[in-house]
BALO-671272 format. One line per field, with one value per residue (C-alpha): x, y, z; residue number from 1. Coordinates in nm, 4 decimals. Last residue first. Example, Ala and Ser with C-alpha at 12.3 -4.5 7.8 and 13.67 -1.06 7.14 Angstrom:
! residues 2
xx <- c(1.3670 | 1.2300)
yy <- c(-0.1060 | -0.4500)
zz <- c(0.7140 | 0.7800)
num <- c(2 | 1)
***
This chain:
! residues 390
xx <- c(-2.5961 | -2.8545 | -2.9492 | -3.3405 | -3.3878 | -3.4797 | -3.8164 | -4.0160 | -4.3410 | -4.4745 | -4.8046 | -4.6570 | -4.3188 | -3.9743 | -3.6970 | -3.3261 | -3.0392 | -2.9284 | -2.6926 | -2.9108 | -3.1806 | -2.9522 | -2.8374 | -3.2240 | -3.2855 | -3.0275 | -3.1542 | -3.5020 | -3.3564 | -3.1694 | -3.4924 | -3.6775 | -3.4421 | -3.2902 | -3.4141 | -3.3910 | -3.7152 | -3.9407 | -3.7988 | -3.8584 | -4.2237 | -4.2343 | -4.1110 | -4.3608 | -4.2555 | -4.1953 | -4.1015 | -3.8101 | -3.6539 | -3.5379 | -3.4255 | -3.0366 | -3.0472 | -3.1740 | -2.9176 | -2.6013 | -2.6887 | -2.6950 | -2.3404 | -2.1784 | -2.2788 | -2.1479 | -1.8202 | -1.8058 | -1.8142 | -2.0985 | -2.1183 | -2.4045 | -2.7266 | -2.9279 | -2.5902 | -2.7354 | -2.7631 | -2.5045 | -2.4954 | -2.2592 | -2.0303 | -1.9471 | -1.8134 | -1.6156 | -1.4772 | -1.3918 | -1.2178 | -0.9858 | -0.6769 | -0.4995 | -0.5460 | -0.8836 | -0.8473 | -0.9800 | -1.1862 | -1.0533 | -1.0841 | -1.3266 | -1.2728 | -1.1901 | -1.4171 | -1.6802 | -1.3810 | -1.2584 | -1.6307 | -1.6679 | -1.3770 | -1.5270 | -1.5118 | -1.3511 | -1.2959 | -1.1255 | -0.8366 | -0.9267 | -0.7212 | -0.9438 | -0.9341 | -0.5764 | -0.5452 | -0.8045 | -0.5730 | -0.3105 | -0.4532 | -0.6108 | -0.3088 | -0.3624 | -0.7006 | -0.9007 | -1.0203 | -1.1652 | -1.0506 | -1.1307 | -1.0157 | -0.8360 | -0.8249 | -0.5183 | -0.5471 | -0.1935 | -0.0662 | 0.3000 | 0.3339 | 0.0096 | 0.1723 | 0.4758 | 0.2465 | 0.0674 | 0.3739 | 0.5434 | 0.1871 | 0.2701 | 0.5830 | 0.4686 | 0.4116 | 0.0374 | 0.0123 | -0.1496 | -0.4740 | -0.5625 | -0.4371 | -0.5219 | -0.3281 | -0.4328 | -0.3190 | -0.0334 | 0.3162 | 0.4190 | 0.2714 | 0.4896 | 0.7705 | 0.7661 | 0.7827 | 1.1031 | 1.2844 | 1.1140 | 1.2423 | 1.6379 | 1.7204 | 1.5862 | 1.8324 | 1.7345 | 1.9980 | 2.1445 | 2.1409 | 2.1251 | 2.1741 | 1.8947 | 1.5989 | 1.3610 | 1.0579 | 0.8635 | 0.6382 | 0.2905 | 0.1845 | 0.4091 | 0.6635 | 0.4424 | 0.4605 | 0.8317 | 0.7456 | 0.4696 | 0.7033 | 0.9367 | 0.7232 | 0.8454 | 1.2103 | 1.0996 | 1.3020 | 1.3560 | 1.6653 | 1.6014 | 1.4691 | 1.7131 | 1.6843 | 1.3412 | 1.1411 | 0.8421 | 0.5782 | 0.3650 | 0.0259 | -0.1291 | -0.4488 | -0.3246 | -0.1364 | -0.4372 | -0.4926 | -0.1940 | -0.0079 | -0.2663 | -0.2601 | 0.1441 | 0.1194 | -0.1254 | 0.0882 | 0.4255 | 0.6174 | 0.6259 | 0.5747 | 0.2229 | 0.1090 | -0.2545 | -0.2955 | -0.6371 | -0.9178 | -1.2049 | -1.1049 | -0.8110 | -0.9887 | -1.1958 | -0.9101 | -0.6891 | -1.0088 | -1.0979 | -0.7521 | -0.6904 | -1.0233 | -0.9205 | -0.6168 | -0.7754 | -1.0062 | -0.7387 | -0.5199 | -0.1941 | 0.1079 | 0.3004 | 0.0711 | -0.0585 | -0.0053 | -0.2270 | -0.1837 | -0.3920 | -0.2316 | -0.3845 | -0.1284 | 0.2016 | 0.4019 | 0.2215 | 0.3564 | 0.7407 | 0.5958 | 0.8842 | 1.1473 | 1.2452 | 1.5344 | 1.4717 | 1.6934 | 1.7125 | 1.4979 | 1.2426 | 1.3462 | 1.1078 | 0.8063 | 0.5737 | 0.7801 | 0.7060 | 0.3211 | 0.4919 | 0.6734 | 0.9192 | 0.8562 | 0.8315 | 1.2066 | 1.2789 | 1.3879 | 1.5255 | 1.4738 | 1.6917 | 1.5361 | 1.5657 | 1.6223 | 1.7725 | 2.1080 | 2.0454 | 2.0455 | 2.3540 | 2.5395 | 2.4458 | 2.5603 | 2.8804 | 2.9365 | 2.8748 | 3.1329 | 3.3625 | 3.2970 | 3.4446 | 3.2001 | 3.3855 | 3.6969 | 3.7722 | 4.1173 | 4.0126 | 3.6373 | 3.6342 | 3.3304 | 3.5869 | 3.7795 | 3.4431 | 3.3708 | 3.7186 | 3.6762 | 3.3539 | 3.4507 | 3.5534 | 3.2297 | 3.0406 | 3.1558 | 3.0835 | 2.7220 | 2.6068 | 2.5968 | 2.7930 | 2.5581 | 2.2762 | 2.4163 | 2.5894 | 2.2528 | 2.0630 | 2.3157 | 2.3630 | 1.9472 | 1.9233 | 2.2500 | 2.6180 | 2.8183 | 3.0001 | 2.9451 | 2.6036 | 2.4271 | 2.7217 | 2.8136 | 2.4919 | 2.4454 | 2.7999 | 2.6879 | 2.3713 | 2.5777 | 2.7635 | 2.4522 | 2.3310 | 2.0436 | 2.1134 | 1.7861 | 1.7707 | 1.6883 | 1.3344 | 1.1381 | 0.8802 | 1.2393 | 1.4971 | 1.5777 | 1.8206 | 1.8950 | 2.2709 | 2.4378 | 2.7847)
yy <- c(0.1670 | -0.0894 | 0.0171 | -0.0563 | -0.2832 | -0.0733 | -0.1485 | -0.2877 | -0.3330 | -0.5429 | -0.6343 | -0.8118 | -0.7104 | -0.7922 | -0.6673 | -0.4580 | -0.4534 | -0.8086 | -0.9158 | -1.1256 | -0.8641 | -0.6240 | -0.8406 | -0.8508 | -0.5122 | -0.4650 | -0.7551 | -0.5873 | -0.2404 | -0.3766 | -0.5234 | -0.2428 | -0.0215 | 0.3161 | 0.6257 | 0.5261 | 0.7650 | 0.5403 | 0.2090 | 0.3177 | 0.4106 | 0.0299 | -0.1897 | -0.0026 | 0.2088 | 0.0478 | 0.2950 | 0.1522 | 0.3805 | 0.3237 | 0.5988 | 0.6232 | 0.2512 | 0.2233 | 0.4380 | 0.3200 | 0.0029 | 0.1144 | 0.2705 | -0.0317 | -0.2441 | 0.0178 | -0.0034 | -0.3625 | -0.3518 | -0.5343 | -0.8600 | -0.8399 | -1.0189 | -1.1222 | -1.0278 | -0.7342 | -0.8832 | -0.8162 | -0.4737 | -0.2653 | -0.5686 | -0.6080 | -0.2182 | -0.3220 | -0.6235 | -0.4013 | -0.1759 | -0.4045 | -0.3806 | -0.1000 | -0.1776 | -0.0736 | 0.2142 | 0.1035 | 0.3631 | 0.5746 | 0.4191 | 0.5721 | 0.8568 | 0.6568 | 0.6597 | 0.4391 | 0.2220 | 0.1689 | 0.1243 | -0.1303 | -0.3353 | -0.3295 | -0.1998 | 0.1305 | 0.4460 | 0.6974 | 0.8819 | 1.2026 | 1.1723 | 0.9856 | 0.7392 | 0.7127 | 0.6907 | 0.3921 | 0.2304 | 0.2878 | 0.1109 | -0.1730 | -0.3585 | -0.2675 | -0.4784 | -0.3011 | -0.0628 | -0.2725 | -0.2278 | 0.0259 | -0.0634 | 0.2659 | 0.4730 | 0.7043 | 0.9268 | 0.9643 | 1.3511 | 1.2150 | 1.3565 | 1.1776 | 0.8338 | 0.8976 | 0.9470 | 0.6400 | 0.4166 | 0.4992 | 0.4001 | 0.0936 | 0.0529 | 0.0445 | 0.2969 | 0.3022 | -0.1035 | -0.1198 | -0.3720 | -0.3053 | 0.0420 | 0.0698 | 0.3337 | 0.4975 | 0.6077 | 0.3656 | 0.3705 | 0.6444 | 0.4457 | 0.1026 | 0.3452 | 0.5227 | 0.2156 | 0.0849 | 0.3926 | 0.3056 | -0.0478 | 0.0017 | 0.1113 | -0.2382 | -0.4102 | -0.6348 | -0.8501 | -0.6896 | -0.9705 | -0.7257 | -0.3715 | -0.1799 | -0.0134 | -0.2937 | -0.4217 | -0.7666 | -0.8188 | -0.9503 | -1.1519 | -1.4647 | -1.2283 | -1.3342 | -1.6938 | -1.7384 | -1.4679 | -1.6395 | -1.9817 | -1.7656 | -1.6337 | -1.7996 | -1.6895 | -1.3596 | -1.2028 | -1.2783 | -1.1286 | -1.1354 | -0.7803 | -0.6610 | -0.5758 | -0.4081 | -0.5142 | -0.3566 | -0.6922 | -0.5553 | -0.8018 | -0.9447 | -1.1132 | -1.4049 | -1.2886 | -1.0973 | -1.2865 | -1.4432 | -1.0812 | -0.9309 | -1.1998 | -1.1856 | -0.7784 | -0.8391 | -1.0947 | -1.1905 | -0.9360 | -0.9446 | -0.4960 | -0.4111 | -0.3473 | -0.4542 | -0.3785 | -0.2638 | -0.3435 | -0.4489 | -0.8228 | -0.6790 | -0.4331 | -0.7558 | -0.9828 | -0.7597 | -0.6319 | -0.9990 | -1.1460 | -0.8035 | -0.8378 | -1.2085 | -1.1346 | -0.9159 | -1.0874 | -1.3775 | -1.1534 | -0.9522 | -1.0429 | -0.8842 | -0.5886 | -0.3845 | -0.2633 | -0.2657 | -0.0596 | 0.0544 | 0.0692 | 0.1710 | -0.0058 | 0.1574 | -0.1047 | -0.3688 | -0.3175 | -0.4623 | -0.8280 | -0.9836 | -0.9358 | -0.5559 | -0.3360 | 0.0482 | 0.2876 | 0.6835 | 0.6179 | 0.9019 | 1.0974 | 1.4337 | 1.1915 | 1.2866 | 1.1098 | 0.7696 | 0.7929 | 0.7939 | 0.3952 | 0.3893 | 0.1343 | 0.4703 | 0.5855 | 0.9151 | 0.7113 | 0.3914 | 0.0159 | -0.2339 | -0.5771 | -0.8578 | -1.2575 | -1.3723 | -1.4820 | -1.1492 | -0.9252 | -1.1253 | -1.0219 | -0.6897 | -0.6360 | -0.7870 | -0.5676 | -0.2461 | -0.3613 | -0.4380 | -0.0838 | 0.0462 | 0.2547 | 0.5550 | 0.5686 | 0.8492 | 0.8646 | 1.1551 | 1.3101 | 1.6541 | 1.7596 | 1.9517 | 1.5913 | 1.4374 | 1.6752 | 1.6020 | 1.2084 | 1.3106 | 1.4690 | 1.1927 | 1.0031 | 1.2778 | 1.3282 | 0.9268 | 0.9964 | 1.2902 | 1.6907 | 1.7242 | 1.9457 | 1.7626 | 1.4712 | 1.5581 | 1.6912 | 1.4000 | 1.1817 | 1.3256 | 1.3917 | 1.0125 | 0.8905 | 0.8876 | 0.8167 | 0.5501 | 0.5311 | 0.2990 | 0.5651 | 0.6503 | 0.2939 | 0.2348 | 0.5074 | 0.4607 | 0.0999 | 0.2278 | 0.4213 | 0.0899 | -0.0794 | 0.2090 | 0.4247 | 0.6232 | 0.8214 | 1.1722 | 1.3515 | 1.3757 | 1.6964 | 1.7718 | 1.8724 | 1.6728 | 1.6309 | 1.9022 | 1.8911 | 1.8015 | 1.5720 | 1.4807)
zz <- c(1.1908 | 1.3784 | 1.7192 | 1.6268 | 1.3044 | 1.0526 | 0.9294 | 0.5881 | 0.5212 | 0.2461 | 0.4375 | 0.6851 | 0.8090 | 0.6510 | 0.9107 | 0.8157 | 1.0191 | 1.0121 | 0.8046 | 0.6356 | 0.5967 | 0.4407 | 0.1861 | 0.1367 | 0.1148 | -0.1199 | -0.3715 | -0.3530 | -0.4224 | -0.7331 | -0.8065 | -0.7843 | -1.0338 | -0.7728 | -0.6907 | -0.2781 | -0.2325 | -0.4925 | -0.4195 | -0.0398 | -0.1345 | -0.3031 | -0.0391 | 0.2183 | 0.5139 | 0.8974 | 1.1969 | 1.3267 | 1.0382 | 0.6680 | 0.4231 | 0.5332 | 0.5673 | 0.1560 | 0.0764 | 0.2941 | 0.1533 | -0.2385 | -0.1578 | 0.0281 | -0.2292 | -0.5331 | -0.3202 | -0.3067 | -0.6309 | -0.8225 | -1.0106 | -1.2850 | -1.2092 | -1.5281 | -1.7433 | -1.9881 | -2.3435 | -2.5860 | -2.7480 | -2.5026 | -2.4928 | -2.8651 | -2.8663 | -2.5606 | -2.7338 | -3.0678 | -2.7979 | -2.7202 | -3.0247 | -2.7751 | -2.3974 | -2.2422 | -2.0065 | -1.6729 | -1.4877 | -1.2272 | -0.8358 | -0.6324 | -0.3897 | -0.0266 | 0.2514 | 0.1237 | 0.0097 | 0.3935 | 0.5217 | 0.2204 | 0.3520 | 0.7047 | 1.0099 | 0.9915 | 1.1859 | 1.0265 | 1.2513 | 1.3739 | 1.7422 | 1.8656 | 1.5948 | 1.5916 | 1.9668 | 1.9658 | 1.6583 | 1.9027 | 2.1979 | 2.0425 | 2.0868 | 2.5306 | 2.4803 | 2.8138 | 2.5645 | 2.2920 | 1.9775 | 1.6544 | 1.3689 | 1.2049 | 0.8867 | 0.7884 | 0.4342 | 0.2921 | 0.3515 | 0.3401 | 0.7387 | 0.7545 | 0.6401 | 0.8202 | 1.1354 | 1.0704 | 0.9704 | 1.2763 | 1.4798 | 1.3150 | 1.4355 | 1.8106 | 2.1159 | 2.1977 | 2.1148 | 1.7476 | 1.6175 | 1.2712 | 1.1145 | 0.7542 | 0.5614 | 0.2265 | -0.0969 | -0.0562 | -0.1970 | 0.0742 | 0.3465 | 0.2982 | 0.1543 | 0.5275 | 0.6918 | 0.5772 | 0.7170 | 1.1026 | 1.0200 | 0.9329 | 1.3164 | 1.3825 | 1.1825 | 0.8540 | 0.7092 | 0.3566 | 0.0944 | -0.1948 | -0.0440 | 0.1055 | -0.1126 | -0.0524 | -0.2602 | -0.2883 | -0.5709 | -0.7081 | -0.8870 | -0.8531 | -0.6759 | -0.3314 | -0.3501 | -0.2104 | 0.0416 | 0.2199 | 0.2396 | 0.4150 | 0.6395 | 0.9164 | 0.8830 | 0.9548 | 0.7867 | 0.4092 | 0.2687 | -0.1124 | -0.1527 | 0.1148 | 0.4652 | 0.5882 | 0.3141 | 0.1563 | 0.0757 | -0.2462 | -0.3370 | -0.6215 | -0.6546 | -0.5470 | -0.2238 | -0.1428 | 0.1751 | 0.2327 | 0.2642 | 0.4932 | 0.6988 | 0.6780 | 0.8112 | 1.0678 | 1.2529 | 1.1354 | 0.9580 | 0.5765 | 0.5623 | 0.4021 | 0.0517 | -0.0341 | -0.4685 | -0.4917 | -0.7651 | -0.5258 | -0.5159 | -0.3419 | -0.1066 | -0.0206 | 0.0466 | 0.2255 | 0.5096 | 0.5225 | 0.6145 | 0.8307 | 1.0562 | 1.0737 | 1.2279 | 1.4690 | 1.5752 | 1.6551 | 1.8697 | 1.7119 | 1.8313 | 1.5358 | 1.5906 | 1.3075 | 0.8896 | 0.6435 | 0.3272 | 0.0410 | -0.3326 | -0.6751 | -0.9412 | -1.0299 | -0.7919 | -0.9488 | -1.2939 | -1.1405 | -1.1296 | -0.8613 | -0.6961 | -0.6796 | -0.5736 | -0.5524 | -0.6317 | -0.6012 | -0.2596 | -0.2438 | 0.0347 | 0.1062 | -0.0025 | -0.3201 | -0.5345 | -0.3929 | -0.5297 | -0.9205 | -0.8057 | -1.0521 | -1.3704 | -1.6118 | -1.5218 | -1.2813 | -0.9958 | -1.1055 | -1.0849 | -1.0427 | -1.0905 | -0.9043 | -0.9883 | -0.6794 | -0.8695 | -1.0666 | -0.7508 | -0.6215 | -0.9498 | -0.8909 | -0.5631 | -0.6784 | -0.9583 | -0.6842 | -0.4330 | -0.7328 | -0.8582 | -0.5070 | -0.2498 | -0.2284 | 0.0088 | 0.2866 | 0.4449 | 0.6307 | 0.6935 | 0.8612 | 0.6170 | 0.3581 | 0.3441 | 0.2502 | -0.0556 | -0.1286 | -0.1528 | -0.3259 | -0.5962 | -0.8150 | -0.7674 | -0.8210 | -1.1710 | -1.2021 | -1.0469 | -1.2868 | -1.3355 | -1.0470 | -0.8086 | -0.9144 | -0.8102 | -0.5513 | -0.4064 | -0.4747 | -0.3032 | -0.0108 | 0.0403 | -0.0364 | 0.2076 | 0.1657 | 0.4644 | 0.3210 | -0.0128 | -0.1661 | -0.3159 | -0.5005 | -0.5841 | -0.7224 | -0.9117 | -1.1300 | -1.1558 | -1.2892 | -1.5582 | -1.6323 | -1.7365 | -1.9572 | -1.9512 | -1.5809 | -1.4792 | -1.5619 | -1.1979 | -1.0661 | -1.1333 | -0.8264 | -0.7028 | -0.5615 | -0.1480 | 0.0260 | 0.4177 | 0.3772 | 0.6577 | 0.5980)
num <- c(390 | 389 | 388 | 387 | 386 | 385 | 384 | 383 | 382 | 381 | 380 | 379 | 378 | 377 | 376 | 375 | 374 | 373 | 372 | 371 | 370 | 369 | 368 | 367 | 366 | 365 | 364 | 363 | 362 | 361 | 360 | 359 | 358 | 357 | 356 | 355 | 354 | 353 | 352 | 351 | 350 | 349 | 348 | 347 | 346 | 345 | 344 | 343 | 342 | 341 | 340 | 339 | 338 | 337 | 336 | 335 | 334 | 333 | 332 | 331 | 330 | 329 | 328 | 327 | 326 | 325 | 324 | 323 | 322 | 321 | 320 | 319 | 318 | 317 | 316 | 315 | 314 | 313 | 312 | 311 | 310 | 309 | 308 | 307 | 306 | 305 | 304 | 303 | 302 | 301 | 300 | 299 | 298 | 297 | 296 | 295 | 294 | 293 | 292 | 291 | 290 | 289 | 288 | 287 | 286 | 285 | 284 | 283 | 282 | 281 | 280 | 279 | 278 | 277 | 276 | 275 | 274 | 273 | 272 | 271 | 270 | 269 | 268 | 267 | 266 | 265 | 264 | 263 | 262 | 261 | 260 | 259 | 258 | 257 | 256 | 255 | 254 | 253 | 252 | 251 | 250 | 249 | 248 | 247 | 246 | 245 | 244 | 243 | 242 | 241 | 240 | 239 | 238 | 237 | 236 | 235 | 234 | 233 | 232 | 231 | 230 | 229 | 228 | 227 | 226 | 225 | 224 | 223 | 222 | 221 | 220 | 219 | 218 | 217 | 216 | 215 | 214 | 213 | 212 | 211 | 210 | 209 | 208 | 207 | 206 | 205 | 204 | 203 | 202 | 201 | 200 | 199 | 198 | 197 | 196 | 195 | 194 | 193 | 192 | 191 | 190 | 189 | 188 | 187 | 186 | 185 | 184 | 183 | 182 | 181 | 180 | 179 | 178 | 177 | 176 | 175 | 174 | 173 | 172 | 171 | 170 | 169 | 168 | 167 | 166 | 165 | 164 | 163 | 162 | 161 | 160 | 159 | 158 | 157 | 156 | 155 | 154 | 153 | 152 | 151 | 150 | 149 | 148 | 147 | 146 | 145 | 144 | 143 | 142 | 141 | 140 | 139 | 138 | 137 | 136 | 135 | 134 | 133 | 132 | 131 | 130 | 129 | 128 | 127 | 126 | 125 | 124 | 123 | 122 | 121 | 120 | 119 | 118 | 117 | 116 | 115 | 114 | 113 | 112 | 111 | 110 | 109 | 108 | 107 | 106 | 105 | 104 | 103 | 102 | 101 | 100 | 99 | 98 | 97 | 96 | 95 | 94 | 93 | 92 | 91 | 90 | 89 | 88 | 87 | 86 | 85 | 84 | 83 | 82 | 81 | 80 | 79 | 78 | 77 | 76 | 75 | 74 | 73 | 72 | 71 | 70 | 69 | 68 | 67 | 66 | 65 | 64 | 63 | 62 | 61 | 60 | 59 | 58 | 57 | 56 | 55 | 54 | 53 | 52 | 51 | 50 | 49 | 48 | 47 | 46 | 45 | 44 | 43 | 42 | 41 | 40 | 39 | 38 | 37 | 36 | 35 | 34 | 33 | 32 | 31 | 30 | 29 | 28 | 27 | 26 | 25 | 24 | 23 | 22 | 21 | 20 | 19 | 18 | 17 | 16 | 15 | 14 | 13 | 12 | 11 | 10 | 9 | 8 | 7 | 6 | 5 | 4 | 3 | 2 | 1)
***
């Protein structure tokens, strides 16, 4: 029963009643029945209980015999395990649904969730890379997840060991989305169990399997495609040539998701993909501000009804001596000052002048600059870019 139809731009009418989700439930859950199967009977039948009944002769026109729809006990008993793990069902076409998921072929008419449902309509980037991957690497991804988080993001990435779990403890308190391969509550691998237990804190973990539905690796490749589908962007950190990750970068292209890579030495066969990636127009990234210097910047906060007298206090209290910047406006003021700077040494205040910008944001620039290296005080107020710095 294979039908080549997905929904519109215009999701269907999401069930409103508990037994109207059942209805959804056990249709998605049929034998046989997958997301373009299910859209199209529903559409076809004007709702799941009307395609419920037709579907032991829509099966019988396929070549299928003695065919059975997924019975209302099956469906009762998913639920019940859902609420012993405390998940929520949530629905395609309702305000909790992922918006970023409906620009797939196959949104997934239900989607599971342990956890803080309002993260999943957050700004999301993911990480994904090798299970094995090497120390570098790891810490690449601990860094990369805890920047982009303190930055405003949401890190979403798949629970395996590796990349994925650094990327996972490292924005775990900010808030972070783990897509599952079996169920929401089926934790694989065991070693990240501990991981898992703090992620719904603030964040959430996602599947659209069955409650308590073990992870195969057929199910992985389908996984993947909701890790880049909920993200506006994918990080690859450390891939072999043939992996899952490489999975994730083509579905995340095929979902036109923007795809940056770490680049790794060539001799290192997990840098391999991420190499391939970059050849092949990936964008190459080192940092957490490279990744948000690529990115168009994230829309303003709206302030929540009742805040704007707080706002209106702000604008007349006295400016904080050195207000916390993004990384972004970092990464910006940097690029500036670099972009102006040469071996050749200029004075403080002619690069003040060209860079546009208040002295002493300048001053505190130059000096971040300094400590990492790729900018040199000279006497006389004279400043120089340090040769084979980028």
């Amino acid at each position: 029963m294979v039908v080549d139809i997905h929904p519109s731009t215009h999701p269907p009418l999401p069930p409103t009643t508990e037994d109207e989700r059942l209805s959804w439930l056990r249709l998605l859950r049929s034998r046989r029945v997958g997301i373009a199967t299910f859209y199209r009977l529903l559409s076809e039948h004007g709702s799941a209980d009307a395609a419920l009944a037709a579907l032991p002769a829509v099966a019988a026109e396929a070549g299928l015999t003695d065919y059975h729809v997924a019975t209302e006990a099956m469906a009762v008993s998913e639920m019940k395990a859902a609420r012993k793990a405390r998940a929520r069902l949530i629905c395609i076409g309702t305000s909790e649904y992922p918006a970023q998921l409906l620009d797939l072929s196959d949104p997934p008419p239900l989607l599971w969730v342990i956890g803080q449902a309002p993260a999943l309509t957050k700004p999301m980037i993911a990480l994904a890379g090798a299970r094995n991957a090497s120390s570098l690497g790891l810490r690449m991804a601990r860094q990369m997840a805890a920047e982009l988080s303190e930055a405003g993001y949401i890190v979403v990435s798949g629970l395996a060991r590796g990349i994925d779990a650094a990327a996972h403890e490292a924005s775990v308190d900010r808030g972070t989305v783990a897509v599952m391969a079996g169920g929401a509550d089926s934790i694989y691998p065991a070693e990240n169990a501990a991981l898992a237990q703090r992620i719904p804190e603030t964040g959430a973990r996602i599947s659209e399997m069955a409650m308590g539905h073990q992870p195969q690796a057929r199910h992985f490749p389908r996984r993947n495609r909701l890790i880049s589908g909920l993200a506006q962007a994918l990080i690859v950190v450390e891939a072999a040539a043939k992996s899952g990750s490489l999975i994730t970068a083509r579905a995340a292209l095929d979902q036109g998701r923007d795809v940056l890579a770490v680049p790794g030495h060539p001799f290192d066969s997990r840098a391999a993909g991420g190499n391939m990636l970059i050849r092949d127009g990936a964008t190459l990234v080192r940092s957490a501000a490279d990744v948000l210097e690529a990115l168009p910047p994230l829309p303003a906060p709206v302030p929540a009804q009742g805040e704007f007298h707080l706002a209106e206090a702000a604008a007349s209290a006295p400016v904080a001596p050195r207000a916390r910047r993004s990384l972004r406006e970092v990464a910006a003021l940097h690029r500036d000052i670099l972009d102006r700077l040469s071996p050749s040494p200029v004075a403080e205040d002619q690069l003040i002048r060209d860079v546009h910008r208040a002295a002493p944001l300048v001053s505190e620039g130059v000096t971040q600059l300094e400590l990492l290296g790729r900018v040199r005080r000279q006497a006389g107020g004279l400043l120089a870019r340090i040769s084979g710095s980028d």
